[in-house]
N, CA and C of each residue as an Amber inpcrd file, in Angstrom:
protein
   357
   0.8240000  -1.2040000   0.0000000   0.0000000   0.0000000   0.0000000
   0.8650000   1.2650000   0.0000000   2.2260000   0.9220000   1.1110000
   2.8120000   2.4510000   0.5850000   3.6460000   2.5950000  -0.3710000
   3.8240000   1.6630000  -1.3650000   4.2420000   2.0850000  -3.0260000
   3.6600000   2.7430000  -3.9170000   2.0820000   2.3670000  -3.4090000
   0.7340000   2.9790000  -3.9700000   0.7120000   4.4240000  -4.1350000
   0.6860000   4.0140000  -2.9050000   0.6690000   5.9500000  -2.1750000
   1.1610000   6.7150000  -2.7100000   2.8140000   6.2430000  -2.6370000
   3.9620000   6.8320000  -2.7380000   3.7330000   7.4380000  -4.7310000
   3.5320000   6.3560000  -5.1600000   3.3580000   6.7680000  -6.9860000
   2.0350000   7.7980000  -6.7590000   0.8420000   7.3940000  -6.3590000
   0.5030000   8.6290000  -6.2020000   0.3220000   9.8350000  -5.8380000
   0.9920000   9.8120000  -5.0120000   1.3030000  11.0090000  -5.0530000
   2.2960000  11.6690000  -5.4220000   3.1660000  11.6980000  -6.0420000
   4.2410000  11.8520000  -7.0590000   3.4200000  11.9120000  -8.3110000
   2.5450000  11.1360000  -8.7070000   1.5880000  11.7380000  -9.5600000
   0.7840000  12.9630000  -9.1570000   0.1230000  12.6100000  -8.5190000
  -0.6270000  14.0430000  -8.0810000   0.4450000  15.4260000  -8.1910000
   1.5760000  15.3170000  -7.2870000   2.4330000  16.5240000  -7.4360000
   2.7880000  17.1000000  -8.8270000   3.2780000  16.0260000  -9.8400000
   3.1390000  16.6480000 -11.1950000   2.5570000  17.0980000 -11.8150000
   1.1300000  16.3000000 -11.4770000  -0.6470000  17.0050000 -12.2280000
  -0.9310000  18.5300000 -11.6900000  -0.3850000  18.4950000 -10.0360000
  -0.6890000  19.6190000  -9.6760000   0.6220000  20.5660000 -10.0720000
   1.5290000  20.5610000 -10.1800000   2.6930000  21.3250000 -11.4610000
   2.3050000  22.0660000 -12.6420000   1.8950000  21.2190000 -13.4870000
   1.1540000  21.0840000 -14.3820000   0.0480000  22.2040000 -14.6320000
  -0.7930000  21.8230000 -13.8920000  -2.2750000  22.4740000 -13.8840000
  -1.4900000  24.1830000 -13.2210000  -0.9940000  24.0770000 -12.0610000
  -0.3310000  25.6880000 -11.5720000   0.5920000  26.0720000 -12.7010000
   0.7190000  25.3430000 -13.2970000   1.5450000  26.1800000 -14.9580000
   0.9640000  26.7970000 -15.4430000  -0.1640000  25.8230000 -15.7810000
  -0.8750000  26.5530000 -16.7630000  -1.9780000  27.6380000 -16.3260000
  -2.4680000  27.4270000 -14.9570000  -2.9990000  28.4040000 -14.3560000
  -2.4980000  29.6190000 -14.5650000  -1.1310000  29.6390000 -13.5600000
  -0.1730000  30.9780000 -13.9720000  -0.1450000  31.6400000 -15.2350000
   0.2610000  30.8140000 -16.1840000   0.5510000  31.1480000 -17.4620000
  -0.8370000  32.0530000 -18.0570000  -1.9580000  31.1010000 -18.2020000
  -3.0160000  31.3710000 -18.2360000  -4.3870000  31.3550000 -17.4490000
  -4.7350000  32.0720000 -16.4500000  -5.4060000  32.4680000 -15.6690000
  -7.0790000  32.0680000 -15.9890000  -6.9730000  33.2400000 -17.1450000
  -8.3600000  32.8180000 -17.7240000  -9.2750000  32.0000000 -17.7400000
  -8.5780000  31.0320000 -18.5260000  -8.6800000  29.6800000 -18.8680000
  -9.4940000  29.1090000 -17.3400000  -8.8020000  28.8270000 -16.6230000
  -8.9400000  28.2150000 -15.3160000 -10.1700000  29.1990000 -14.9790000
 -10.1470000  30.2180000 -14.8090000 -11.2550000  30.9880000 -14.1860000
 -12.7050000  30.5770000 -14.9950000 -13.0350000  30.3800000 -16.6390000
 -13.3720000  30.6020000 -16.9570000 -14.0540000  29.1090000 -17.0660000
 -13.2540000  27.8400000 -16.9280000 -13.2760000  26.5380000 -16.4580000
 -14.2850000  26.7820000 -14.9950000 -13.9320000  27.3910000 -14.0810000
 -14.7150000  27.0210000 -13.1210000 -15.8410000  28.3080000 -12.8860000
 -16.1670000  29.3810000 -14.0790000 -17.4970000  30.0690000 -14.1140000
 -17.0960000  31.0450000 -13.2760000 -15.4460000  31.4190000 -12.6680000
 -15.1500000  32.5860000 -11.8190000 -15.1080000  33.5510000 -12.1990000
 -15.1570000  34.6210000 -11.5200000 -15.1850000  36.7570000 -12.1200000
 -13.9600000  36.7790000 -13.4640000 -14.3130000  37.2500000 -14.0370000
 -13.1570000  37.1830000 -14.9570000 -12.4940000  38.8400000 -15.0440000
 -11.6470000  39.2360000 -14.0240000 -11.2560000  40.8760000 -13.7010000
  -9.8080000  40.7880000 -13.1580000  -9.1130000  41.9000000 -13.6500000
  -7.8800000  41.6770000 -13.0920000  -7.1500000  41.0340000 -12.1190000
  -8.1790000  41.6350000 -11.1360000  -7.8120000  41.0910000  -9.8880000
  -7.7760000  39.8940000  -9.9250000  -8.9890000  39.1150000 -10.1940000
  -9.3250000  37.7000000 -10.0850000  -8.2760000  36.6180000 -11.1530000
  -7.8850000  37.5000000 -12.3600000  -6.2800000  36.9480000 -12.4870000
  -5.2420000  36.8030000 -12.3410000  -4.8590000  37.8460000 -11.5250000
  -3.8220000  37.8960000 -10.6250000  -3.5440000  36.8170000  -9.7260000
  -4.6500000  37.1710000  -8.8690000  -4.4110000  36.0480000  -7.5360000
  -4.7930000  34.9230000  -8.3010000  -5.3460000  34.3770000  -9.0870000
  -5.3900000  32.6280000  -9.5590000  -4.1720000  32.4110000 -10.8130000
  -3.4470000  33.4710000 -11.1480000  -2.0520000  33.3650000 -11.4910000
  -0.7570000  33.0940000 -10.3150000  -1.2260000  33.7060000  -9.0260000
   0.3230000  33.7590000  -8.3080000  -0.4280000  32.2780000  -7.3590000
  -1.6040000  31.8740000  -7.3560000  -1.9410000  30.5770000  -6.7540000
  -1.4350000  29.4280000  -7.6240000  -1.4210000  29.6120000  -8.9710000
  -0.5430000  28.4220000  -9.9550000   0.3910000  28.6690000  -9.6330000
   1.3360000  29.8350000  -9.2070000   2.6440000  29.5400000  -9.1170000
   3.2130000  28.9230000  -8.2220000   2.2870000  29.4180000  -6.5310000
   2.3230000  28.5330000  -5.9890000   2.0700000  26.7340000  -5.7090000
   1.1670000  26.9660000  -6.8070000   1.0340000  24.9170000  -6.9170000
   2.4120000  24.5580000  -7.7000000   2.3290000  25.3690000  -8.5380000
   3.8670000  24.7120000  -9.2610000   4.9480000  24.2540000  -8.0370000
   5.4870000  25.0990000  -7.5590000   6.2540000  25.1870000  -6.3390000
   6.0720000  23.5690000  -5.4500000   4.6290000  23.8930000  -4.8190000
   4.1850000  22.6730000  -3.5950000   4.1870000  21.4580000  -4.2950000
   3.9630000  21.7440000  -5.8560000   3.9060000  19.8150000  -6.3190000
   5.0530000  19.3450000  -7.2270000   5.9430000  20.4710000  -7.4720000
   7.0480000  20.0290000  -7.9040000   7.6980000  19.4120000  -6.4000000
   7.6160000  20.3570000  -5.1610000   8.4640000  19.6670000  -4.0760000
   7.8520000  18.6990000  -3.7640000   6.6860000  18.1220000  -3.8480000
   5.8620000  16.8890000  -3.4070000   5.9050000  15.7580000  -4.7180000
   6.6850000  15.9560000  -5.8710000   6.8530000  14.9230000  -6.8880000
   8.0100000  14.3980000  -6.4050000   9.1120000  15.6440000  -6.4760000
  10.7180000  15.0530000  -5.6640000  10.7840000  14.5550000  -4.5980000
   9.8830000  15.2710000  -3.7280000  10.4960000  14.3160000  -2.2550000
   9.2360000  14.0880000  -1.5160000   8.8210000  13.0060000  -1.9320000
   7.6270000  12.2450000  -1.2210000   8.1580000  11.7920000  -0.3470000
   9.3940000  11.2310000   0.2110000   9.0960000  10.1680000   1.2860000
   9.9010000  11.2410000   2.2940000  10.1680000  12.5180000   2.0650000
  10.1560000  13.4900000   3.2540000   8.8090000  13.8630000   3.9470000
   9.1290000  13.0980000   5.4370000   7.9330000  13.6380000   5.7600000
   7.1910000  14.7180000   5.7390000   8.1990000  15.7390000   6.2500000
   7.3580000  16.8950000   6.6240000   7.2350000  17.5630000   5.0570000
   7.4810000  17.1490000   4.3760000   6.9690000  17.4860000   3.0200000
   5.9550000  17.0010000   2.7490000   5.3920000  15.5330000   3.0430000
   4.2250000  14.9590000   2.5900000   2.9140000  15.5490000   3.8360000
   3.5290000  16.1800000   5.3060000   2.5240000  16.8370000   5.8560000
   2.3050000  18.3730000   5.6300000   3.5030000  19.3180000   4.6470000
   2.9830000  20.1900000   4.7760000   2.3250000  19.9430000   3.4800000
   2.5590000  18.9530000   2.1790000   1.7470000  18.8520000   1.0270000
   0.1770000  18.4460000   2.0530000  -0.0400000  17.8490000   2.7670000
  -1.5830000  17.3410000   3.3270000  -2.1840000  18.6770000   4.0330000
  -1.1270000  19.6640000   4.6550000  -1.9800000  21.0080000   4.6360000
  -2.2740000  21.9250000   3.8100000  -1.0440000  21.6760000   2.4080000
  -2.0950000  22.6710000   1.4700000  -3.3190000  22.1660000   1.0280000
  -3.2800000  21.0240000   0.5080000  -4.3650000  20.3350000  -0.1630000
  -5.3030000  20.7090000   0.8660000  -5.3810000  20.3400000   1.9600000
  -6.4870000  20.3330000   2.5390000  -6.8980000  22.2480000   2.6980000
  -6.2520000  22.8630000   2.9150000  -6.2000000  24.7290000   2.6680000
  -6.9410000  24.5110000   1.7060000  -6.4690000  24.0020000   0.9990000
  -6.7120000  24.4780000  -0.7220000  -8.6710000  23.9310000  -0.6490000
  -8.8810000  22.9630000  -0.1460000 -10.0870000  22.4270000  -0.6110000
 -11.1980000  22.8270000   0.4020000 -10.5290000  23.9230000   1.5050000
 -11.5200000  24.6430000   2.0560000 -11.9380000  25.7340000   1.5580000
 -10.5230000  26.5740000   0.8970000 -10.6730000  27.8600000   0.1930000
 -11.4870000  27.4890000  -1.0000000 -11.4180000  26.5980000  -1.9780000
 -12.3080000  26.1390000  -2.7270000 -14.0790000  26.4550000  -2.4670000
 -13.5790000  25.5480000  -1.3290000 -15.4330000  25.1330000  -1.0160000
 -15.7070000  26.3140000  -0.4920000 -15.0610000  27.3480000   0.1890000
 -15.6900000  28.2580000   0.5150000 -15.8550000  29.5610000  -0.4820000
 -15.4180000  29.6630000  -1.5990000 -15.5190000  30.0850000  -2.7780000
 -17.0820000  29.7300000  -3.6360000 -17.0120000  28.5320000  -3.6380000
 -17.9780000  28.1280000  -3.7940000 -19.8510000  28.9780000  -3.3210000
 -19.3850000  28.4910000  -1.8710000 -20.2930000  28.8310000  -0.9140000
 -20.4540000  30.2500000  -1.2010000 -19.3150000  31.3410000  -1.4100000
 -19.8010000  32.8890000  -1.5290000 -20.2790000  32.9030000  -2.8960000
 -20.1510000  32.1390000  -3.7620000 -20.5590000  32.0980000  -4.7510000
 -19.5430000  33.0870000  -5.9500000 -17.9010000  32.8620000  -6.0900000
 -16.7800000  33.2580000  -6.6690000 -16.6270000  32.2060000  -7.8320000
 -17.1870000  31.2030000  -7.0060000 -16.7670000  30.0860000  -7.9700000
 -17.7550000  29.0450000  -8.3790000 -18.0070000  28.7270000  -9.4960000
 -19.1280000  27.6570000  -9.8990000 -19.5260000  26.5950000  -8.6800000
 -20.5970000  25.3170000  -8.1360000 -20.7810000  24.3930000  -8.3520000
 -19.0420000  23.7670000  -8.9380000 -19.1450000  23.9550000 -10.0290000
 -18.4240000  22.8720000 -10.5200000 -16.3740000  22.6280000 -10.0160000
 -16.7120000  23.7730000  -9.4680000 -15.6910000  23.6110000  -8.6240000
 -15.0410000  22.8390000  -7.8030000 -16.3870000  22.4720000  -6.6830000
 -16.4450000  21.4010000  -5.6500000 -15.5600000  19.8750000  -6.1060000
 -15.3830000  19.9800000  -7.4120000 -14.9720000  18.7170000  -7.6510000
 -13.3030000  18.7430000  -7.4190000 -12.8430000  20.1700000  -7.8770000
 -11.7880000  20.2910000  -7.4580000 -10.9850000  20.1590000  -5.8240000
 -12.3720000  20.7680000  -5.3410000 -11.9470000  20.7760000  -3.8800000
 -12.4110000  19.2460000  -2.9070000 -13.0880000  18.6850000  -3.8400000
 -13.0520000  16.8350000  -3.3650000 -11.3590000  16.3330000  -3.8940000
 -11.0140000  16.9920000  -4.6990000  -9.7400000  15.9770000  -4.9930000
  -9.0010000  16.4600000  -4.0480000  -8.8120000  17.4620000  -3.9440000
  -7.8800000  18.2660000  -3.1810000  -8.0870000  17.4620000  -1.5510000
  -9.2350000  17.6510000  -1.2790000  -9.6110000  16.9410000   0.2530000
  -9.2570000  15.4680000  -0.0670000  -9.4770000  14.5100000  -1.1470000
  -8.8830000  13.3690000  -1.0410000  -7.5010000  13.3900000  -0.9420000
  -6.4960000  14.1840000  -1.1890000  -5.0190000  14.3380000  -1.5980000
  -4.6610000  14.8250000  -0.2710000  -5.2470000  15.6230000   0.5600000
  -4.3160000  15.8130000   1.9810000  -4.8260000  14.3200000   2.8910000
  -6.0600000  13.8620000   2.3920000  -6.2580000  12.3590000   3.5840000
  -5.1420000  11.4100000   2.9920000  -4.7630000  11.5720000   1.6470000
  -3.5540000  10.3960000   1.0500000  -2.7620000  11.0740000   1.5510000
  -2.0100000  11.8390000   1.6940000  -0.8400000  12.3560000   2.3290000
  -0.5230000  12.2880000   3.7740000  -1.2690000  12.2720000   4.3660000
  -1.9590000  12.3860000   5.8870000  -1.6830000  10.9830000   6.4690000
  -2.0040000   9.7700000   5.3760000  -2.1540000   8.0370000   5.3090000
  -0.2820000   7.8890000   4.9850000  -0.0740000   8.5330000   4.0050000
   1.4290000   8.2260000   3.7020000   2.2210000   8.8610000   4.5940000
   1.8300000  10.2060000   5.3560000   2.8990000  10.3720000   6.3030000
   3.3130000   9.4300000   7.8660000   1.9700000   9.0690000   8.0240000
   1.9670000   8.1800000   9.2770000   2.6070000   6.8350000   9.0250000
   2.9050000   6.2860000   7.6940000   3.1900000   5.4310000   7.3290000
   4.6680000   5.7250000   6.9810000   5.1350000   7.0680000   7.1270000
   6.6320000   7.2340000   7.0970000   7.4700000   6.7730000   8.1180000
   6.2720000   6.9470000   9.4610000   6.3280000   7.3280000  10.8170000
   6.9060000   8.3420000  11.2420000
């Protein structure tokens, strides 16, 4: 089970690389994906939030079996999938959002499972 883990989440960290690339890069896109304000502001901050995913899942692709890397990766995810849902809730961000912020909440309980399993 913790080989499992371990590949996924090293997957996950790249997907989430990935996706904060292209966020950054292109803002829009992403905003416009989840039905958000489409205004400077609101590209800004969901540009410097990809940069930050780039950052947290490039260090969570390289070094999974550091712990305190795989617990501070289980507090963003889990950050991340409150700020989500509560986006949601003010109504910033679609419904369709929530799905993002279920993965996100599944990805800090896998991290959370793989760190205890680091011991």
């Amino acid at each position: 089970m913790r080989r499992l883990e371990r590949r996924l989440l090293r997957r996950i960290g790249w997907a989430t690389m990935a996706t904060g690339a292209s966020q950054a890069a292109a803002p829009v896109i992403s905003l416009s994906l989840l039905r958000g304000d489409d205004n400077p502001a609101a590209r800004h901050f969901f540009g410097t939030v990809g940069m930050f995913m780039v950052c947290t899942g490039g260090l969570s692709a390289a070094r999974p079996d550091d712990r305190a890397v795989t617990l501070m990766t289980a507090a963003q995810k889990a950050g991340a999938a409150a700020a989500v849902g509560l986006a949601v809730r003010r109504g910033v961000l679609s419904p369709l959002a929530l799905g993002v912020a279920g993965f996100d909440a599944f990805t800090s309980l896998l991290a959370l499972d793989y760190a205890r399993r680091l011991g």
